[in-house]
C-alpha positions as CSV (number, residue, x, y, z in Angstrom):
1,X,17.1,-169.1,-14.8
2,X,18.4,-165.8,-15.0
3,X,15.3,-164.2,-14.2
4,X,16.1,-166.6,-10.7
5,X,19.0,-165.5,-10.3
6,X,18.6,-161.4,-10.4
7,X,15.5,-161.9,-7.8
8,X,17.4,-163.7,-5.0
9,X,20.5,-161.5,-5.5
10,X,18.1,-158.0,-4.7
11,X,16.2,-160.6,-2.3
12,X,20.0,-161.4,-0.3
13,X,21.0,-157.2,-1.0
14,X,17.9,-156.5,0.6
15,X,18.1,-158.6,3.5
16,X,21.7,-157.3,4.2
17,X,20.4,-153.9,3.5
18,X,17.7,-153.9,6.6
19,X,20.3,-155.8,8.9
20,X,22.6,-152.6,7.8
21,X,19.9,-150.6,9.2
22,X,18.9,-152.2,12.5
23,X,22.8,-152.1,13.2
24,X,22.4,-148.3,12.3
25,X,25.6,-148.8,10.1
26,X,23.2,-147.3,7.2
27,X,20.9,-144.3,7.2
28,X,17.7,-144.5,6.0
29,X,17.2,-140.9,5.1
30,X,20.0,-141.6,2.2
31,X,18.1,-144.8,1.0
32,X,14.8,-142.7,0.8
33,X,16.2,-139.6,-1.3
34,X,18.3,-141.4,-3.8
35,X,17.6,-145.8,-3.6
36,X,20.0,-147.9,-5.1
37,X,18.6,-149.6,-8.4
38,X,17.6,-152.8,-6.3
39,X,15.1,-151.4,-3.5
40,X,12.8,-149.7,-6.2
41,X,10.3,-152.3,-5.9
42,X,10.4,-152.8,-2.1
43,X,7.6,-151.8,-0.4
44,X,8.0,-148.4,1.9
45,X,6.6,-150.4,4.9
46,X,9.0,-153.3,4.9
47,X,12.0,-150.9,4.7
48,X,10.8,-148.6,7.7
49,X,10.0,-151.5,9.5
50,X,13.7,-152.4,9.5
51,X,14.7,-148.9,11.3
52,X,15.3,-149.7,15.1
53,X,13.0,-148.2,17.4
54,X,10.1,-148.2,14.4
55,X,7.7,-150.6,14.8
56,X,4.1,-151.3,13.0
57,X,2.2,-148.5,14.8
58,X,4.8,-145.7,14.5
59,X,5.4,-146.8,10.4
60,X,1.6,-146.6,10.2
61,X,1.6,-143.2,11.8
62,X,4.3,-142.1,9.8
63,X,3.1,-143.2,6.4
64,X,-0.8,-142.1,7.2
65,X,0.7,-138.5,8.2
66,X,2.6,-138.0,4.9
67,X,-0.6,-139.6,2.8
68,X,1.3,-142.4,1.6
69,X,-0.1,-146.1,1.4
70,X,1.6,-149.1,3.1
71,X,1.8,-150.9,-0.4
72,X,3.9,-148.4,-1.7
73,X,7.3,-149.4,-3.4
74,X,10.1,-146.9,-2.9
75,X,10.2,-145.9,-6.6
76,X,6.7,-145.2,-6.8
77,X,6.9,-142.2,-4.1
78,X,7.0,-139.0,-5.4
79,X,9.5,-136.3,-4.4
80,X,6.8,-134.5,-2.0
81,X,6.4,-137.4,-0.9
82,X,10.1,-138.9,-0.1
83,X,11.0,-135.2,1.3
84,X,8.3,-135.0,3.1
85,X,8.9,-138.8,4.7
86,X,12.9,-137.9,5.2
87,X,11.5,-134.6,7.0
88,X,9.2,-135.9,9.5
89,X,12.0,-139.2,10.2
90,X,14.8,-137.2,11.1
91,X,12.4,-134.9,13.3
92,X,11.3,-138.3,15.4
């Protein structure tokens, strides 16, 4: 049960986390460099997805260009990687 519990509290932080975003009333170069204990596991995908003007084709471009796979979970990017994703975003 509390195993239940933990996952639908990061499932209801995450949710309020990408309507944060799409309102722009959270940055999602601060999420990439330094994520908050519960959107480790969350894919890198889902997460850019929620950015407004960002949809599937642009996310796709975006993660092929900095050789990083759409199943990636935020904690498994590597630094090159996150500054290199932070970089090209705040370029676009």
């Amino acid at each position: 049960m509390e195993a239940l519990q933990r996952a639908n509290d990061i499932r209801s932080r995450r949710a309020q986390l990408k309507r944060d975003l799409k309102a722009g009333r959270q940055a999602i170069h601060e999420l990439l460099l330094d994520p908050p204990e519960y959107l480790e596991t969350a894919k890198v995908f889902d997460l850019l997805l929620a950015v407004p003007k960002y949809g599937r084709v642009k996310v796709n471009k975006i993660l092929s260009t900095c050789r990083i796979s759409p199943s990636k979970t935020i904690g498994g990017l590597s630094q090159r990687q996150r500054t290199e994703l932070v970089e090209l975003m705040r370029r676009r």
